[in-house]
C-alpha positions, -999 to 999 in steps of 0.1 A, spaced: -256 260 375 -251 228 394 -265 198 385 -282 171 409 -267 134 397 -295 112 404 -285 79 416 -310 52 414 -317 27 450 -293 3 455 -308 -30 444 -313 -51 475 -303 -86 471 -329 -114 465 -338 -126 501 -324 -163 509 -351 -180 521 -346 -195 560 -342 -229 563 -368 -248 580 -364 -256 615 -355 -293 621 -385 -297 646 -408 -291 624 -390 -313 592 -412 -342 587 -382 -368 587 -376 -355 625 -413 -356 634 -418 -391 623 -386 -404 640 -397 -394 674 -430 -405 664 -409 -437 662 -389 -434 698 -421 -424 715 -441 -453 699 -416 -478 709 -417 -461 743 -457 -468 746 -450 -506 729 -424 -515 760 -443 -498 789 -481 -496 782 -481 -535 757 -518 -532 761 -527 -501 755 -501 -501 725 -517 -529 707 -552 -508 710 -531 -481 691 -527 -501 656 -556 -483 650 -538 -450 642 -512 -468 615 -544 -486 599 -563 -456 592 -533 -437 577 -522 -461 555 -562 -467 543 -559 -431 533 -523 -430 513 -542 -459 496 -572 -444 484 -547 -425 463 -521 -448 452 -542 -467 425 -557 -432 407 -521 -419 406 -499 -446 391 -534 -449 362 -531 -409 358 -492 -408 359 -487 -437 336 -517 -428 311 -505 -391 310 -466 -398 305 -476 -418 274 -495 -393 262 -470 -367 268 -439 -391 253 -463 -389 224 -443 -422 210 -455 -454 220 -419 -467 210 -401 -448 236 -423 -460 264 -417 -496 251 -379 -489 254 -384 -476 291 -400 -504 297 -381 -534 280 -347 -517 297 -367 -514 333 -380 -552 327 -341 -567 323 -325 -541 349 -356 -555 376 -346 -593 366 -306 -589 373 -310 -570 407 -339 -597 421 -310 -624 408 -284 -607 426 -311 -600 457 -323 -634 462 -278 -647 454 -273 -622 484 -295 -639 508 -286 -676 503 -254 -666 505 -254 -646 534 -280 -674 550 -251 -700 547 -223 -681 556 -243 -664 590 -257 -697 597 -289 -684 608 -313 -707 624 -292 -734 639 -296 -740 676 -328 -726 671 -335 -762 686 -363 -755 713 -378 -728 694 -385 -752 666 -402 -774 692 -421 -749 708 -440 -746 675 -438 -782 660 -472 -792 648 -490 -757 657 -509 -743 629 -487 -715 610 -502 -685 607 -505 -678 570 -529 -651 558 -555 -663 532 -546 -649 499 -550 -656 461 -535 -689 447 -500 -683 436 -491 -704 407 -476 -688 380 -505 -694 355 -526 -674 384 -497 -649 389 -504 -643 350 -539 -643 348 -544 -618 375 -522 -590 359 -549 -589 336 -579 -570 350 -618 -584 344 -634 -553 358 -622 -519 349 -634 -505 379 -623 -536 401 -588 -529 397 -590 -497 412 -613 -509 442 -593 -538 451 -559 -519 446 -541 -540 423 -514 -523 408 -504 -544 377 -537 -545 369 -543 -506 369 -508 -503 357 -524 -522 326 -551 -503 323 -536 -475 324 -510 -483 291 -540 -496 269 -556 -460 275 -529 -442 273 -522 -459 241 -558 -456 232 -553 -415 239 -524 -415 214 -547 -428 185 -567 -400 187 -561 -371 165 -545 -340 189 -572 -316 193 -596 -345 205 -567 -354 231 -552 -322 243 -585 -313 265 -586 -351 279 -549 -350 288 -553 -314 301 -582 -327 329 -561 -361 336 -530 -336 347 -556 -315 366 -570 -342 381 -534 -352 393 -525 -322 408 -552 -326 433 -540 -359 443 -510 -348 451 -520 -319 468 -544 -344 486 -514 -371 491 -500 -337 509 -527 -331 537 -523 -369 542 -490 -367 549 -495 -342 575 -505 -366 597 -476 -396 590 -460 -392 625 -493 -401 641 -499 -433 621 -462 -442 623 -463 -436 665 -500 -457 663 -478 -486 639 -446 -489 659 -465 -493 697 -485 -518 678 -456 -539 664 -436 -534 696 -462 -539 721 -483 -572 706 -444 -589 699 -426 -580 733 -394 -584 739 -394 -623 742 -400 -628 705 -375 -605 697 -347 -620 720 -348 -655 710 -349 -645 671 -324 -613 675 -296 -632 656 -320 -639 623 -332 -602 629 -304 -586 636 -280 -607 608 -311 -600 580 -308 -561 590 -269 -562 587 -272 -578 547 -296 -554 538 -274 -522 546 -243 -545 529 -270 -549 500 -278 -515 495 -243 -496 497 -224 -525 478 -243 -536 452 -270 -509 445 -241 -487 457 -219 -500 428 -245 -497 403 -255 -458 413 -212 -454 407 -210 -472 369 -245 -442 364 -229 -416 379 -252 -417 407 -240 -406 441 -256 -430 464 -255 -414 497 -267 -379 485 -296 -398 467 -302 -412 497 -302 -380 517 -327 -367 489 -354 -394 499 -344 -395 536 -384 -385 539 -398 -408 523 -374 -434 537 -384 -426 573 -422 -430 568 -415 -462 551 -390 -472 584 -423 -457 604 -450 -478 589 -432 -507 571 -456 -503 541 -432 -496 507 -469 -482 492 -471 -453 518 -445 -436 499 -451 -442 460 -474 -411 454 -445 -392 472 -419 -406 450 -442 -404 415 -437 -369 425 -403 -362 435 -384 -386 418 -394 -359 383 -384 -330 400 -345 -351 407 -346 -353 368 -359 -386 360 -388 -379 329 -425 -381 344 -428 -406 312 -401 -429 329 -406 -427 366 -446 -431 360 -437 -462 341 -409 -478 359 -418 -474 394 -453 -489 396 -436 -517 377 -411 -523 405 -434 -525 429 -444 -555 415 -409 -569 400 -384 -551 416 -388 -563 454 -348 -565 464 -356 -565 500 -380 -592 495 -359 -612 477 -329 -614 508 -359 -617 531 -374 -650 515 -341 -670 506 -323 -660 542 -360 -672 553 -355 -705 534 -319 -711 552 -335 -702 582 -361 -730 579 -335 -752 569 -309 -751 594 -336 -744 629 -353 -778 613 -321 -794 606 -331 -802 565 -300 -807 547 -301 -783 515 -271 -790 490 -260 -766 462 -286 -781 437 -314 -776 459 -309 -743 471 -305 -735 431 -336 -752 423 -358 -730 453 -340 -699 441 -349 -701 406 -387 -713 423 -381 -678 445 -376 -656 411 -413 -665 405 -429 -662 436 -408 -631 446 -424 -611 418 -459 -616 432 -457 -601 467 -473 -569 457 -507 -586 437 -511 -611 470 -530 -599 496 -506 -606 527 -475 -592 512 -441 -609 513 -448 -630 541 -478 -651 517 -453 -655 492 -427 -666 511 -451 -690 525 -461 -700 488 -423 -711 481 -417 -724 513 -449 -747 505 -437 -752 470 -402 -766 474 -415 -800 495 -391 -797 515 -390 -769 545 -410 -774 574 -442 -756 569 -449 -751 604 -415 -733 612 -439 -704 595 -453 -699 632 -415 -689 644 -410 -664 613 -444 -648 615 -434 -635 651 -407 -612 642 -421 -603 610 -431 -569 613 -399 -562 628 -382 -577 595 -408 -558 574 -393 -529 582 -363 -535 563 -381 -556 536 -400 -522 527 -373 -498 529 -353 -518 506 -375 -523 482 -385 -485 481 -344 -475 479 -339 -507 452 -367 -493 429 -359 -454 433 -324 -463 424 -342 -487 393 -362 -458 386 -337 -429 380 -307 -456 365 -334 -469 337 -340 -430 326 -304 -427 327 -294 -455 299 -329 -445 284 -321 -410 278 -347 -395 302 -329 -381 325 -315 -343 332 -287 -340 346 -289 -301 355 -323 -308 368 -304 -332 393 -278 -304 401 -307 -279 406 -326 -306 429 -291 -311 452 -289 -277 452 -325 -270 465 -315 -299 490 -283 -280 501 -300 -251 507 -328 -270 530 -358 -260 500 -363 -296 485 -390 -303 514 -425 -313 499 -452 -284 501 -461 -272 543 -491 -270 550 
């Protein structure tokens, strides 16, 4: 009698999935988005200037959603932490590691002012300008007494419609903490709908993002086309020199401190390449944060930590801010011919590590602030403003990206000596990268 062996399928191995093509890969979209902008800026100046337009109404949408999301991410990581003693630590660890990097930022930049010597013979620019009227936005008052009161919000809802983010950032800890008094069956459905309700932000930061190489095309032909190539000529050393410190900045010193964490700076750097490419696009640091609230998690930094800490840093953590304003302050200096010694240039940098930790509550951004010091120290020319607000938007760029890699970094190091970080989450996340999967939900 013979007998039939029956042999089962052979298993099929589980499919890899194909790797994106790099034409459609957001980062490659938005850098010819770049090229082609720059294109329209250089040939078609008046027609490029019409095209701001495009950048403005992009980054008016990634900001309709940047308020909601730090209140829902910070409000729902307490809750989740479920110890109001753990969040302080986060954030007493994130407070001291934002004060020694802005030290070593704003150090960096008067340092590199002195040795570069930029501004001198900057002799018939300055003249060009002397006694015109500087250009600086309007914008709330700046002492420190108003830097203070204003983190403190008088309208619960006006801190969401004007966009202030220390104030919703605020807001968001008293009711978080406010959720944790509450006995667990009352919270559980409320932190259930403020999770919900965060998905669909970020699905809705998603269809936003589908459009990001239009507004960054509509934002470079603006910058490039209104500025021309004059502007940019007769200020290429500052712009150039500022540009060169920031990239020394970034790999040496925030380099060093991703080595002492065992962090790999380059192949974090290649895990946010995205996000640092719409920043490079539209030279807003904000276009990115609901991007980074949710892939900074999924690198294994705890939601808790990263929906703490970065908000924070986007008000004390401004690194590329911080080299922006004290080379700005040289600058000054040295095109005006005002003789700065050691003690002076100590005294505005300790001024600067005030000032600097207000650009992101000022309407105007780093360029108000830096007006606010250069106003405070009594000393720099106030009209030599005019000369720096031409090539701003070109220095903006790097300001924005810095500060974006500086509190990424700030981000994952703080959940590292805090204890809220996974390391095999990490691995999995390089791994994903590796294998071209880590891209943010197509649409």
């Amino acid at each position: 009698m013979s007998s039939v062996t029956a042999t089962s399928p052979p298993v099929a191995p589980p499919a890899t999935p194909k790797k994106q093509p790099f034409w459609q890969g957001l980062g490659f979209q938005i850098i010819l988005a770049m090229v082609l902008g720059a294109a329209v800026g250089f040939l078609f100046p008046f027609v490029a200037v019409q095209l701001k337009i495009l950048g403005d109404i992009f980054l008016r949408l990634i900001k309709t959603a940047v308020a909601p999301l730090v209140f829902l991410c910070v409000a729902a990581g307490i809750v989740s932490a479920g110890d109001f003693k753990r969040i302080g630590k986060v954030g007493l660890v994130a407070m001291l590691y934002f004060e020694v990097v802005s030290s070593l930022a704003l150090a960096v930049g008067l340092l590199a002012g002195n040795l570069l010597g930029v501004g001198h013979g900057m002799g018939a620019a300055t003249e060009a300008v002397r006694g015109a009227k500087p250009p600086i936005p309007t914008g709330q008052p700046h002492s420190t007494l108003d830097f203070i009161l204003n983190v403190f919000p008088d309208n619960f809802v006006g801190a969401f419609a004007r966009g202030e983010l220390l104030q919703v950032l605020v807001v968001a800890i008293i009711f978080g903490a406010a959720l944790l008094r509450m006995r667990a069956d009352k919270r559980e459905p409320v932190e259930r709908g403020l999770n919900r309700i965060s998905d669909v932000l970020f699905e809705f930061i998603h269809i936003i993002m589908a459009f990001a190489p239009i507004g960054t095309f509509g934002a470079v032909a603006f910058a490039v086309g209104s500025s021309g190539t004059a502007v940019l000529l007769s200020l290429i050393y500052l712009v150039l020199s500022f540009y060169a410190v920031v990239v020394v900045f970034i790999v040496a010193v925030l380099g060093t401190i991703c080595a002492a964490f065992g962090l790999n700076l380059f192949r974090f750097l290649r895990y946010i390449k995205e996000e640092i490419y719409i920043v490079l696009g539209t030279a807003s640091s904000e276009s990115v944060l609901p991007r980074l609230l949710e892939k900074l998690p999924r690198f294994g930094a705890s939601k808790q930590s990263v929906g703490l800490v970065l908000p924070t840093g986007y008000a004390f953590n401004l690194d590329g801010t911080s080299i922006y304003m004290s080379m700005g302050v040289i600058f000054l200096a040295n095109a005006y011919g005002v003789p700065l010694d050691f003690g002076q240039q100590l005294g505005i940098l300790g001024i600067m590590l005030l000032t600097s930790k207000g650009a992101a509550t000022v309407s105007g951004g780093s360029f108000v602030v830096f007006a606010a010091t250069v106003t405070a120290t009594g000393v720099l020319p106030v009209e030599g403003l005019a000369i720096l607000f031409g090539v701003y938007r070109f220095m903006s760029i790097a300001v924005a990206t810095t500060n974006v890699i500086g509190n990424s970094i700030a981000t994952v190091v703080t959940a590292k000596i805090c204890g809220e970080f996974d390391p095999v989450q990490s691995r999995e996340a390089m791994v994903r990268l590796d294998a071209g999967q880590e891209e943010m939900p197509a649409l």
